[in-house]
BAFI-110375 format. One line per field, with one value per residue (C-alpha): x, y, z; residue in one letter. Coordinates in nm, 4 decimals. Last residue first. Example, Ala and Ser with C-alpha at 12.3 -4.5 7.8 and 13.67 -1.06 7.14 Angstrom:
<nodes>
x	(1.3670 / 1.2300)
y	(-0.1060 / -0.4500)
z	(0.7140 / 0.7800)
res	(S / A)
</nodes>
This chain:
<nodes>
x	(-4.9639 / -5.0252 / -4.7085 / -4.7888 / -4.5888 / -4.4337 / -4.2515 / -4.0052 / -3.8768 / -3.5615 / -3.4213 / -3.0275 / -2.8587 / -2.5177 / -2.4092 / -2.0370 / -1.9537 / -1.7773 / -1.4024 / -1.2576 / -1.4833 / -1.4245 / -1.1028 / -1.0926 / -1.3098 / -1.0284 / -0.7280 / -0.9139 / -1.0132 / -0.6298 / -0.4919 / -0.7306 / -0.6604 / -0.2600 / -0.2789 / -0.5124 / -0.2842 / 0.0454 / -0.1539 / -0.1885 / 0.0425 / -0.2285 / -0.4890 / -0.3010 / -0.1635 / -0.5282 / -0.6627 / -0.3721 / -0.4924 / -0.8936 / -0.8343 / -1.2094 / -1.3344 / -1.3515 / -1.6497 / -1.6031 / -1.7131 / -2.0187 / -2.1512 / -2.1340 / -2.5347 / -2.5573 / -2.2633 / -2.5108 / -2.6837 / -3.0626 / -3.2649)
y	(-1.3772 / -1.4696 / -1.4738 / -1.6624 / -1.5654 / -1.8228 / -1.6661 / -1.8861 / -1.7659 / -1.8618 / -1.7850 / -1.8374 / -1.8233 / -1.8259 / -1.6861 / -1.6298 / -1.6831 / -1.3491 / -1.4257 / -1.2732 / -0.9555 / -0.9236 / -0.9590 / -0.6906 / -0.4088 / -0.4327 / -0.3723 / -0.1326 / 0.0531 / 0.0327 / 0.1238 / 0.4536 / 0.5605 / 0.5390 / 0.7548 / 0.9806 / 1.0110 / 1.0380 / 1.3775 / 1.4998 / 1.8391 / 1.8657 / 1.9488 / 2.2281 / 2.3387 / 2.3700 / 2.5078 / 2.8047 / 2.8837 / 2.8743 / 3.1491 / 3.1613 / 3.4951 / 3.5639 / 3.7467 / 4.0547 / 4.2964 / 4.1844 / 4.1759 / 4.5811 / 4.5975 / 4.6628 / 4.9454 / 5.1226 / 5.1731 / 5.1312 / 5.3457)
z	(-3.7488 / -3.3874 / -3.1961 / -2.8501 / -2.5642 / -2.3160 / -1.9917 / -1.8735 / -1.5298 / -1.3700 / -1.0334 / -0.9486 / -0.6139 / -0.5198 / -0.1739 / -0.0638 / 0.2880 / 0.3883 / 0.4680 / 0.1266 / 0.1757 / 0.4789 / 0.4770 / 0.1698 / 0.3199 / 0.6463 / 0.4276 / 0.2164 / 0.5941 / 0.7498 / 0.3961 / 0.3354 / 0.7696 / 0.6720 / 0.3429 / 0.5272 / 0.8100 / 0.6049 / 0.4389 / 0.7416 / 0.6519 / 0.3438 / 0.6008 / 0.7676 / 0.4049 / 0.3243 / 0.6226 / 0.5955 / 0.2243 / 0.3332 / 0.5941 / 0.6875 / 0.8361 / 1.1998 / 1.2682 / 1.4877 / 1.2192 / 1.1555 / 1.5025 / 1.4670 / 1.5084 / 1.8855 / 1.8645 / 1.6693 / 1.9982 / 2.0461 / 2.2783)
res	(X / X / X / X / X / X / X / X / X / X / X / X / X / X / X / X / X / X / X / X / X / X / X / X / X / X / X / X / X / X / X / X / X / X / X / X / X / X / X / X / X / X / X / X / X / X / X / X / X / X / X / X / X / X / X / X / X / X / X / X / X / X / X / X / X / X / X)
</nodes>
């Protein structure tokens, strides 16, 4: 025989308090602003120590106007 008591899984589910997350989150601000410089800071050396590459193709393509 089934219980009601099998169908109350609604009521234990903890709900999302989305005001504490974002103070939590904001509290790391220092982090984020230290992970951005570390990963610009890497994205520019290799950027300035990547061998640059030039290379140019051409094509002339000749149409004839008839008029």
């Amino acid at each position: 025989m089934l219980d009601i008591t099998d169908f109350s899984f609604f009521e234990n589910q903890n709900s999302l308090d989305f005001k504490g997350f974002l103070i939590k989150t904001v509290s790391y601000w220092k982090l984020f602003v230290i992970g951005l410089l570390i990963t610009f800071a890497i994205a520019s050396q290799i950027n300035v120590r990547k061998q640059k590459i030039y290379g140019i193709n051409t094509t002339i393509a000749a149409t004839i106007v008839l008029g």
